[in-house]
LOVO-157223 format. One line per 5 residues: number of its first residue (from 1); for each residue x, y, z of N, C-alpha, C, O. Coordinates in pm, 1 decimal. Layout:
! LOVO-157223
NUM = X:Y:Z:X:Y:Z:X:Y:Z:X:Y:Z | ...
***
This chain:
! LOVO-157223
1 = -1451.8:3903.4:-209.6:-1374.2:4025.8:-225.6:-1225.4:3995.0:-243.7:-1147.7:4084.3:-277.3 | -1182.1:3860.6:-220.3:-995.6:3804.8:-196.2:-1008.4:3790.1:-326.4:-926.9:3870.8:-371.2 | -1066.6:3730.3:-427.9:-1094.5:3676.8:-565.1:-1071.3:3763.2:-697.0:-1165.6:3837.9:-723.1 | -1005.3:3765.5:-750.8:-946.9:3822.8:-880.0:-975.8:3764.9:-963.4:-972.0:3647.9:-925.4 | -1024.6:3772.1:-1127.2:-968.9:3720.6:-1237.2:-880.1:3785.0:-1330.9:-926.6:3858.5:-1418.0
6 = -775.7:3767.2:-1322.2:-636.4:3848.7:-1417.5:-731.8:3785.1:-1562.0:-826.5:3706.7:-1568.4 | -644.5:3871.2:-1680.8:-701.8:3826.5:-1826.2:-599.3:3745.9:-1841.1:-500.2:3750.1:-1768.2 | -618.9:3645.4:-1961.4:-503.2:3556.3:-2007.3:-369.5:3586.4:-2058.5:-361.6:3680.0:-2138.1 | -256.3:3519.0:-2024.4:-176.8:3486.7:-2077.0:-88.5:3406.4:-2186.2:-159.4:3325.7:-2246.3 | 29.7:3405.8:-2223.6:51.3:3284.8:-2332.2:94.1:3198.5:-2221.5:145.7:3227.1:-2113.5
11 = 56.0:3070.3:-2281.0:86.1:2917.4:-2237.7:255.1:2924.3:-2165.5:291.8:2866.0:-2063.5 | 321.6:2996.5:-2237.6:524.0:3018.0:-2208.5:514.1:3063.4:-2066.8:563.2:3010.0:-1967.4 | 432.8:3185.2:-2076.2:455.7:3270.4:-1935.1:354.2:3265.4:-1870.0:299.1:3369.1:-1833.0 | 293.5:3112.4:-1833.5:205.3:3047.7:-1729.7:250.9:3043.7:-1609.9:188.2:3104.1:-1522.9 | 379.8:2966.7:-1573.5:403.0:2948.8:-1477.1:471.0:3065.4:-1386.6:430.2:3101.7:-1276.4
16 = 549.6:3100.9:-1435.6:590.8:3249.6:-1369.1:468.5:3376.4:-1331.9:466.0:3465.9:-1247.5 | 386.1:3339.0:-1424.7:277.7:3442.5:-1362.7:222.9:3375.8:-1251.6:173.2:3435.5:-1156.1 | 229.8:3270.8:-1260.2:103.5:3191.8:-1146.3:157.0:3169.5:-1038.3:89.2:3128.6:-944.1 | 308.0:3194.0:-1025.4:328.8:3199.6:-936.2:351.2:3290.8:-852.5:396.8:3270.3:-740.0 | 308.3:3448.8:-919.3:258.8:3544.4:-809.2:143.5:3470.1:-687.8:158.3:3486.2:-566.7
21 = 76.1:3421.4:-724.4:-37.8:3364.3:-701.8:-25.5:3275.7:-563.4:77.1:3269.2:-495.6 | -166.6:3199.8:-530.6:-164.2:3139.7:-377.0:-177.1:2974.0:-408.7:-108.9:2879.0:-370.1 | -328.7:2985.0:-521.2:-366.9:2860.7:-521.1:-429.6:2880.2:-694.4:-470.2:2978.2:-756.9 | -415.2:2758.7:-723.1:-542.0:2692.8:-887.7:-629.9:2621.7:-813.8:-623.6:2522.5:-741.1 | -707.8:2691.7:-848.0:-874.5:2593.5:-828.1:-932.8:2512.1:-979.0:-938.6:2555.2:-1094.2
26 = -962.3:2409.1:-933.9:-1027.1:2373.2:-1085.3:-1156.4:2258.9:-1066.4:-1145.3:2136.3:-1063.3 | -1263.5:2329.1:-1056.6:-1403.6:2198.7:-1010.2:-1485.7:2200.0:-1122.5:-1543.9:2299.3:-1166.2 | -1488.7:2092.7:-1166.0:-1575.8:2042.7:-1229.1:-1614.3:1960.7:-1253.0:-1550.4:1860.8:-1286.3 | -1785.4:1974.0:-1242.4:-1888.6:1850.6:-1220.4:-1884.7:1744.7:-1359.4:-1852.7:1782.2:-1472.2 | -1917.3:1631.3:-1329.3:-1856.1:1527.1:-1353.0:-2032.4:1471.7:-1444.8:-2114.1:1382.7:-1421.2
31 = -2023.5:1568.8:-1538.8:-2131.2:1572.0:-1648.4:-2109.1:1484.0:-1788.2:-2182.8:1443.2:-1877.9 | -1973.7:1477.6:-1758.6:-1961.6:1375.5:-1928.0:-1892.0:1281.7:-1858.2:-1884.9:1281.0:-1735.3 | -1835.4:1195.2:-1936.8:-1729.4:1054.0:-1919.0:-1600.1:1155.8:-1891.3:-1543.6:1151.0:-1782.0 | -1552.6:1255.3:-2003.1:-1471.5:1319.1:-2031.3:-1430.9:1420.4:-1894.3:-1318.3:1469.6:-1886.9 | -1500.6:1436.6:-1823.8:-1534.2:1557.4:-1721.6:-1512.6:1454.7:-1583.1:-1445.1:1488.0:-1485.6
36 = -1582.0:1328.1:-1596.3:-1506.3:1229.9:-1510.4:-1403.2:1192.0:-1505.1:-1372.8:1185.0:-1386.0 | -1316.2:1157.3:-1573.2:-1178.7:1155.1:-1616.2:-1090.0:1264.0:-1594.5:-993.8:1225.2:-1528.2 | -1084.4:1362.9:-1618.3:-988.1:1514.1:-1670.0:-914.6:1450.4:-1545.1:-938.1:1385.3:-1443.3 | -761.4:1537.5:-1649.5:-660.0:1542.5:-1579.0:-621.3:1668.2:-1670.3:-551.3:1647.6:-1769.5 | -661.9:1789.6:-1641.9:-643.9:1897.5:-1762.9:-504.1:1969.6:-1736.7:-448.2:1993.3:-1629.6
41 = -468.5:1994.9:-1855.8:-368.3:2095.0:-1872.9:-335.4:2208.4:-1736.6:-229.6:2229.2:-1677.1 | -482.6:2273.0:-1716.3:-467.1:2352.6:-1635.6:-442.8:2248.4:-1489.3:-453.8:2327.8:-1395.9 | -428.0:2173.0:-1458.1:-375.8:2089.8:-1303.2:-223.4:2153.5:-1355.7:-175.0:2248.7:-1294.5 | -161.6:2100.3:-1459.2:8.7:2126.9:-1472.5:50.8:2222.5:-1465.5:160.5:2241.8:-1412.9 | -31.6:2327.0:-1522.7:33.8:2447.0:-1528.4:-3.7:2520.3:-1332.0:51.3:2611.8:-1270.7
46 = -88.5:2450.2:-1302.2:-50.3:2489.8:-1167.7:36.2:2418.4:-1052.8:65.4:2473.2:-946.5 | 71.9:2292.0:-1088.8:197.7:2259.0:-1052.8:313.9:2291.8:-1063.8:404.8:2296.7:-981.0 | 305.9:2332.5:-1251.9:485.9:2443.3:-1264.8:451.4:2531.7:-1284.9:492.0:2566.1:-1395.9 | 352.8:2649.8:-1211.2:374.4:2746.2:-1136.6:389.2:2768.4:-961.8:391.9:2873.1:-897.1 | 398.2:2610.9:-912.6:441.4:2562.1:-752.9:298.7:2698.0:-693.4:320.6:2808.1:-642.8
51 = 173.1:2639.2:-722.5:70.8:2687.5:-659.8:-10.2:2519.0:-580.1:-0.6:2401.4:-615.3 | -80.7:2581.6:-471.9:-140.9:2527.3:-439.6:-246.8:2451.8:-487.5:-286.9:2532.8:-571.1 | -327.5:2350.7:-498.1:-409.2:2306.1:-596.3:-575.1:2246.7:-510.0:-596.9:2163.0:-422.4 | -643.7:2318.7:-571.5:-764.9:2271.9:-503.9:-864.7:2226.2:-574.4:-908.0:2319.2:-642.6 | -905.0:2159.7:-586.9:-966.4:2056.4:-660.9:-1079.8:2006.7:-621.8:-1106.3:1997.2:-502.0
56 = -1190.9:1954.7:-749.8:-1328.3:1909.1:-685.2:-1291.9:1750.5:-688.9:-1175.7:1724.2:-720.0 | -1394.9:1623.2:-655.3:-1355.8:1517.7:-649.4:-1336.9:1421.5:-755.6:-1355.1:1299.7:-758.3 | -1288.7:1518.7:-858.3:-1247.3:1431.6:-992.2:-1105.7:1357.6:-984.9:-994.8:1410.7:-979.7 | -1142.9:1197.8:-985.9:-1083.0:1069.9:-973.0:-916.6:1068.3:-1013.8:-847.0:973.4:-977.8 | -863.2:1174.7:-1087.0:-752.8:1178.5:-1148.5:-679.9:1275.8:-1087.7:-569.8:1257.3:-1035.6
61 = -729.9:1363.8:-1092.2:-711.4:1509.9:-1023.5:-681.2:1482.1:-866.9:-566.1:1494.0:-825.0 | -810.2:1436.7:-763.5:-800.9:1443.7:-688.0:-662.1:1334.5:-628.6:-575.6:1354.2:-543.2 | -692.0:1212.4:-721.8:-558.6:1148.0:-673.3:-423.8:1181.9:-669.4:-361.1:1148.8:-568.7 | -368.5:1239.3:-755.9:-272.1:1313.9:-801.4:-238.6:1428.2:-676.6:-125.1:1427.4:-629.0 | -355.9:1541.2:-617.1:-344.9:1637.4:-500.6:-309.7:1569.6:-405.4:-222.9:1623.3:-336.6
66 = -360.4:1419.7:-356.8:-357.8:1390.9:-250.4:-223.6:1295.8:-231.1:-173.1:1282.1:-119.7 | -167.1:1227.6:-356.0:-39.5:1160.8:-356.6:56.7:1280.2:-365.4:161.5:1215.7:-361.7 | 76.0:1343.1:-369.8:140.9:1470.4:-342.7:155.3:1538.4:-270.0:265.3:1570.6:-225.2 | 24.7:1590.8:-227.8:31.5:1667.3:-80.2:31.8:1819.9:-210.5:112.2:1911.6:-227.5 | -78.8:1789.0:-268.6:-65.2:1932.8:-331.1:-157.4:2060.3:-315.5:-157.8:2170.0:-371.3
71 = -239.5:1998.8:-212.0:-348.0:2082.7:-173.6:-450.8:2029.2:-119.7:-439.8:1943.6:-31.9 | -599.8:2084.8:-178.3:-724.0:1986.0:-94.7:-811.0:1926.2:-183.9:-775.3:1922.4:-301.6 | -910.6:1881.8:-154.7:-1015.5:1795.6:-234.1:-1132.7:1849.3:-191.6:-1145.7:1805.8:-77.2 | -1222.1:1916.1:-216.3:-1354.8:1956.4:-223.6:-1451.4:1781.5:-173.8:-1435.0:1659.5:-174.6 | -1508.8:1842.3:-152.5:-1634.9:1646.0:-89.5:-1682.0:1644.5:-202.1:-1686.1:1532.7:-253.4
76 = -1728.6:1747.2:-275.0:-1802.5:1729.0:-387.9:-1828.3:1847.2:-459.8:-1798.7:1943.0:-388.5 | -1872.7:1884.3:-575.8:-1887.2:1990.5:-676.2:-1999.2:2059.0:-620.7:-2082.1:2079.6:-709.4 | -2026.0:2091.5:-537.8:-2121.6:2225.8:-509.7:-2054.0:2326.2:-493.8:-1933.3:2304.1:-502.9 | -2089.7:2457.8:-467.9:-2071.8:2617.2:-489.1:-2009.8:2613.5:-329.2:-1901.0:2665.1:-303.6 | -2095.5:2543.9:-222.8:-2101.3:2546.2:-96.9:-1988.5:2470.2:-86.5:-1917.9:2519.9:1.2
81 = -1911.6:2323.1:-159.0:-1827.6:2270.7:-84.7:-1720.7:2345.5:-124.4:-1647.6:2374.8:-29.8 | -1678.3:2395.0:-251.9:-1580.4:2456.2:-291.4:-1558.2:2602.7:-210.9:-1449.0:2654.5:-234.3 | -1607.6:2643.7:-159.9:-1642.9:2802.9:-59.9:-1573.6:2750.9:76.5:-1483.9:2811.8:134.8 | -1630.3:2627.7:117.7:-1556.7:2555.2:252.4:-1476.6:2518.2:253.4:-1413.0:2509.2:358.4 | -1432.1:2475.6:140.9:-1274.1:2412.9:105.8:-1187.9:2517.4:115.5:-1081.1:2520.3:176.6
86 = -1238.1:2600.1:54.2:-1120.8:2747.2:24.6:-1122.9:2810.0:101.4:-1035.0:2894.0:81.9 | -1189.9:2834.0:220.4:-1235.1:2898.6:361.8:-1153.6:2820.4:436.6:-1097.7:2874.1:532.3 | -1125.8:2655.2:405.0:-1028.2:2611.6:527.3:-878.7:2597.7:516.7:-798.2:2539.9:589.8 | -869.4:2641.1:446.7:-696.3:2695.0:366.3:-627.2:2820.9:485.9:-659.0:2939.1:499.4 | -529.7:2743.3:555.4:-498.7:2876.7:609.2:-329.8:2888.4:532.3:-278.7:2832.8:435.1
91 = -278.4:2995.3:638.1:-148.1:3033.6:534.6:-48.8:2953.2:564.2:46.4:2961.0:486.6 | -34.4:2841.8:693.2:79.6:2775.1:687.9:14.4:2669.9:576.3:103.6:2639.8:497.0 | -100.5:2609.7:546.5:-117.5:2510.3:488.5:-67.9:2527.0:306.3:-18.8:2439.8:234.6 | -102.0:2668.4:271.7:-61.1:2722.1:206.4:40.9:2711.1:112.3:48.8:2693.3:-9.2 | 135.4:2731.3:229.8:274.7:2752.0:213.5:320.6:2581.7:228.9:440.5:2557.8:214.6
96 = 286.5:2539.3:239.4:335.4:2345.5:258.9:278.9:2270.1:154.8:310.8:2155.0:124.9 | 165.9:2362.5:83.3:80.3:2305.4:-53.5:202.5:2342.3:-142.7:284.3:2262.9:-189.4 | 200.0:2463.7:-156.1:310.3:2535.1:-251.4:462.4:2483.0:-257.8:533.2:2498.7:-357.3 | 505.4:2417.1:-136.0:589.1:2375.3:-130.2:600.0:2218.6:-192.9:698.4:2183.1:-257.9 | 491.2:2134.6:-165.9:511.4:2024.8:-242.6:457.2:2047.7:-380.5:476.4:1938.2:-433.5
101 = 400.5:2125.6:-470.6:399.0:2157.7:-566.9:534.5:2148.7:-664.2:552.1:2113.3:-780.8 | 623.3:2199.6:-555.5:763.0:2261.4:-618.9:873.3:2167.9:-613.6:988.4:2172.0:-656.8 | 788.9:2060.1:-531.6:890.4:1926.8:-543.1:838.5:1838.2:-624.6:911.7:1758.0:-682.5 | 660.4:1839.0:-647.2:634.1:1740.3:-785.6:623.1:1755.7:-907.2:571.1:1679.9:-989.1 | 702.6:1916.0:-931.7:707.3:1997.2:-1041.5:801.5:1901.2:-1160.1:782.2:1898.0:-1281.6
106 = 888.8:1839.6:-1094.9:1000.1:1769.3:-1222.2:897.5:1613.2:-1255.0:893.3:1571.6:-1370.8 | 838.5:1555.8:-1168.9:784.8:1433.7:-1196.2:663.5:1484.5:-1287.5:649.5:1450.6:-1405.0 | 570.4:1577.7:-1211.9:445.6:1626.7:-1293.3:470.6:1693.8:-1447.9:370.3:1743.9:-1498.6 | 597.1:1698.6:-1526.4:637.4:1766.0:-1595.6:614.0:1666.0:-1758.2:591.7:1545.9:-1772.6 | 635.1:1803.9:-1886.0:597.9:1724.0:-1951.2:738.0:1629.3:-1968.1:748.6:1515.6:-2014.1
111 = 822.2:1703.7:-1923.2:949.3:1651.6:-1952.5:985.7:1515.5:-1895.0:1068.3:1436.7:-1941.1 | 914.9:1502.2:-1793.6:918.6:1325.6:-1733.1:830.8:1256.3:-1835.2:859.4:1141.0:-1867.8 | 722.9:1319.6:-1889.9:602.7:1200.4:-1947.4:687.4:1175.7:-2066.1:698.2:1060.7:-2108.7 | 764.8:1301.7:-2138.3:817.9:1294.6:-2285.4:929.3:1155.8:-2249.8:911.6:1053.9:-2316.7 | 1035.0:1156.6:-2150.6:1129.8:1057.3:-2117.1:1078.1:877.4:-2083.0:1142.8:772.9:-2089.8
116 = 948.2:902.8:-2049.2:887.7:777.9:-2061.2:844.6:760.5:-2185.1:885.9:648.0:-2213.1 | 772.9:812.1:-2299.5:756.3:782.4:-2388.4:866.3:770.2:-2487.4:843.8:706.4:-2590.2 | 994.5:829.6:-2466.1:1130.7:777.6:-2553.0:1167.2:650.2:-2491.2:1226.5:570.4:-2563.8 | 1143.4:617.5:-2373.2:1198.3:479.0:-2341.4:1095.0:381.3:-2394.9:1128.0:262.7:-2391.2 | 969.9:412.7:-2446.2:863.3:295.5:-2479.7:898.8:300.5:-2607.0:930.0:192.1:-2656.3
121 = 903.9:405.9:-2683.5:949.1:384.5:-2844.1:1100.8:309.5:-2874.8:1110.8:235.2:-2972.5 | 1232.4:337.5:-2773.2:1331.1:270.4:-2752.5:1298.3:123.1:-2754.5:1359.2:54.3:-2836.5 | 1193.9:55.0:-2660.1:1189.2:-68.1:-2679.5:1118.3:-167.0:-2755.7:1137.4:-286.1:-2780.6 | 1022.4:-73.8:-2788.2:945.8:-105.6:-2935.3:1068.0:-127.8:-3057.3:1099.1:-236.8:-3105.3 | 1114.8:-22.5:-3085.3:1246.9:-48.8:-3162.3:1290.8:-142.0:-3146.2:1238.2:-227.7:-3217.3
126 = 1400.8:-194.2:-3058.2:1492.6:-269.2:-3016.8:1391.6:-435.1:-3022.6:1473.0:-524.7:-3045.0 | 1282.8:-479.1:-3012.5:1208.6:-520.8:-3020.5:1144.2:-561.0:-3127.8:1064.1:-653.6:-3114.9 | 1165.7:-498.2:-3261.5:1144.8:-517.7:-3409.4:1270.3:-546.0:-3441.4:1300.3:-570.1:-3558.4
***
């Protein structure tokens, strides 16, 4: 009954909407190579909207929540662990998820990945 789905937005006004919001959930079972791996779009946009992040135990994802302090990790992709996970969320934890969200918002950004990739093309250059 706590559970909403709002309809979509544009990609621009992601983060400001989401951050009406508490938490991004994002689980998914680990059915392809591709699905083992993810590190999707939607993890970022719930970082720069400084939401909480809850996550199933995908290897990229989950590392990323937990070097951060950005939320929790599900044990595993069932209906049941994700229900317990989100059941043990209280509001100070919440509020301390959301908060380191909003401090790994400049590192998690594309704007850090874009500044590493001008310094690799810089030395490629300089290097020819």
């Amino acid at each position: 009954a706590r559970i909403v789905f709002h309809p979509p937005v544009a990609p621009h006004e992601l983060p400001e909407t989401l951050n009406a919001f508490d938490a991004g959930v994002y689980i998914m079972p680990p059915t392809t190579t591709n699905a083992r791996l993810a590190l999707p779009n939607k993890f970022f946009d719930f970082v720069q909207g400084r939401l909480a992040v809850i996550v199933g135990p995908t290897a990229e994802m989950a590392s990323l929540v937990e070097q951060h302090g950005l939320g929790l990790v599900a044990p595993d992709f069932s209906t049941s662990a994700t229900v317990a996970t989100l059941q043990a969320v209280n509001a100070h934890q919440l509020r301390a998820f959301k908060q380191a969200s909003a401090v790994a918002a400049r590192e998690l950004s594309f704007e850090a990945d874009a500044e590493v990739i001008r310094g690799l093309v810089r030395d490629v250059l300089a290097a020819a």
